[in-house]
Every structure is written in C-alpha cells, then in structure tokens.
N, C-alpha and C positions, 0 to 999 in steps of 0.2 A: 418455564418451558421444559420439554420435557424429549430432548434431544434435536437433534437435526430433522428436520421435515421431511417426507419423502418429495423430491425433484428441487428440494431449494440450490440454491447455487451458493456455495463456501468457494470467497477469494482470501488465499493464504497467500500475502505479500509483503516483502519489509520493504525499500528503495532500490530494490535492484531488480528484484525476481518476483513474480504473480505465477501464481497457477490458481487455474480456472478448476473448481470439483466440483458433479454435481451428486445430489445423493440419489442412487437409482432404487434402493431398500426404504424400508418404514424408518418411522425415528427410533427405536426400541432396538435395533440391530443395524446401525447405518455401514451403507456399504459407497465411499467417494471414488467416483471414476474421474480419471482425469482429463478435461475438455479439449483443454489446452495450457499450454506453458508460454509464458512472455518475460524473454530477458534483454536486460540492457547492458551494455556494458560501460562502467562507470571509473575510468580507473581513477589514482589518484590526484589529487589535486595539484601538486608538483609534475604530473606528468599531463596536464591542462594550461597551465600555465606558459606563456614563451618568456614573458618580459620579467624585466626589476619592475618593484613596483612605483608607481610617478613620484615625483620629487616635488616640493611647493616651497619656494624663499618665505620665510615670515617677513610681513609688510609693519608688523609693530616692534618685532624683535633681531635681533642676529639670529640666525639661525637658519638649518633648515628639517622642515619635516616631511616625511612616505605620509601619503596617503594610505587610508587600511586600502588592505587588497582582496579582492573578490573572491570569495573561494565555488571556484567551478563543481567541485566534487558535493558538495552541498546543494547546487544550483540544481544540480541534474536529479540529486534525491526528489524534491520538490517537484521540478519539471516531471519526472514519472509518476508521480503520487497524483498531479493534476493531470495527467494523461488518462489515466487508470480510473477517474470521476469519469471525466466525460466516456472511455471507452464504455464505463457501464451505464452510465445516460442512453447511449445509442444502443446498447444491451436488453436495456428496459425498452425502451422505445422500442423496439422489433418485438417483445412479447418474449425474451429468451428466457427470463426467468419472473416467478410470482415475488419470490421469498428471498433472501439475500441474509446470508451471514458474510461477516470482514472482518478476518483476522491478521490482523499489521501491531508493530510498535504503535508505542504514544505517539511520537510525533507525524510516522506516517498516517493513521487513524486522522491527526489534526489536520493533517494539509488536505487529506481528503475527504472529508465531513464538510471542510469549508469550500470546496469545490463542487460539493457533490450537487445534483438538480434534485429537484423535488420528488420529481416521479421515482427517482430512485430513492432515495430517502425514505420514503412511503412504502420500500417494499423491506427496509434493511429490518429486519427481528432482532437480529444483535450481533455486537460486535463485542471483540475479544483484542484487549492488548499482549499479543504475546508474539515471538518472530520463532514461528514456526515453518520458514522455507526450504530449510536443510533435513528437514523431519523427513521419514518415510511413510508414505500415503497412509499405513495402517496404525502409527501412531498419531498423526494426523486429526483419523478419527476418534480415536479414544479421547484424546485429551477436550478436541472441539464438543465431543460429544457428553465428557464428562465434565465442562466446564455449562453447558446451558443446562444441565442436569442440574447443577448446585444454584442456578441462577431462579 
C-alpha cells in the first residue's frame, strides 16, 4: 500500500481514547482532520473496587481461601474496545466510511477484531499495532503514513 487513501477513515485508539481522522488529501501528501474524539474515563482499579474480596471455608481442608477478584479497570478496557466495533458497524452501515485503517495496541487490535462485523471488516486495509493517542495529529500522519508505505 502506498499511504493513506484519500477519504479513508484512521481510528487512533488504545483503551481509553479514540479519535476519529479522516484523510481529506491524496495518499502521497495525506493531510488527517479530526472528526471527532471519544473518551472514557477509566480510573483505577482500586478506585473501582468497594469491597474485601469474598472469603470461601475449604470443605476438604482447614483453611480458608479469597476468591481472585475482578479487576474492573481491565473490564472497562475491553468494554470500550467492544463499543468502538460496534460504533463502527453502525459507521459502516450508514455509508461513513469505504476504507478503514485501526491503529491500537496488540490487545486492543484483539478485542476488537474479535468484535468487529463483517461489513466492517470488509472495508479495514490495515491495521497498525502501535498506541499512538498522545501523538499530535501531524506526527500521526507521518508515522501511519510511513508505516503502510513499508507494508
């Protein structure tokens, strides 16, 4: 490939933050406008938490053992990563975008591949593991842009 498409849609997202870019330039000189931004807030998982976590008598032994305990701050990674499929199911389905680049971590990439619908799927060209959300829009482009170049 040989840059960003002109009008594809680049979603730059790790588990917390999404932004929407689309490219309004050719691929040879891309220029990402920002559509929109989508944040959540995730704080930590001690500040999720209320309770100890449960207690169980062992019924073969003395004893007694915690149950593991749920960790909330991971829940929510997840929960956004399956939000962000379906928001671009219903993305595609409306006609917003042909072409789709997604650039997230490994794991985000994972929760949302396994999420994603078809008709989306169908339009992704490629994706990128890297968590570029703290970036600024114009290194953004470079790097997105210089990473489907080497691809």
């Amino acid at each position: 490939m040989s840059g960003i498409p002109h009008h594809a849609l680049v979603v730059v997202t790790d588990s917390e933050k999404a932004l929407f870019l689309r490219n309004r330039t050719d691929a040879e000189d891309p220029n990402l406008d920002v559509i929109e931004k989508e944040t959540q807030p995730n704080p930590p998982d001690r500040e999720q938490t209320a309770n100890r976590r449960g207690r169980v008598h062992e019924s073969a032994s003395p004893g007694v053992r915690a149950y593991d305990e749920t960790d909330f701050h991971e829940l929510q990674k997840d929960r956004f990563a399956a939000d962000l499929a379906d928001r671009l199911y219903h993305m595609a389905h409306a006609g917003e975008f042909k072409k789709l680049i997604l650039v997230a971590p490994p794991q985000v990439l994972g929760v949302v591949r396994d999420a994603m619908h078809k008709e989306v799927a169908d339009k992704l060209i490629a994706t990128l593991d890297k968590t570029l959300t703290n970036h600024p829009r114009h290194e953004i482009e470079e790097i997105v842009a210089d990473s489907l170049a080497e691809a």
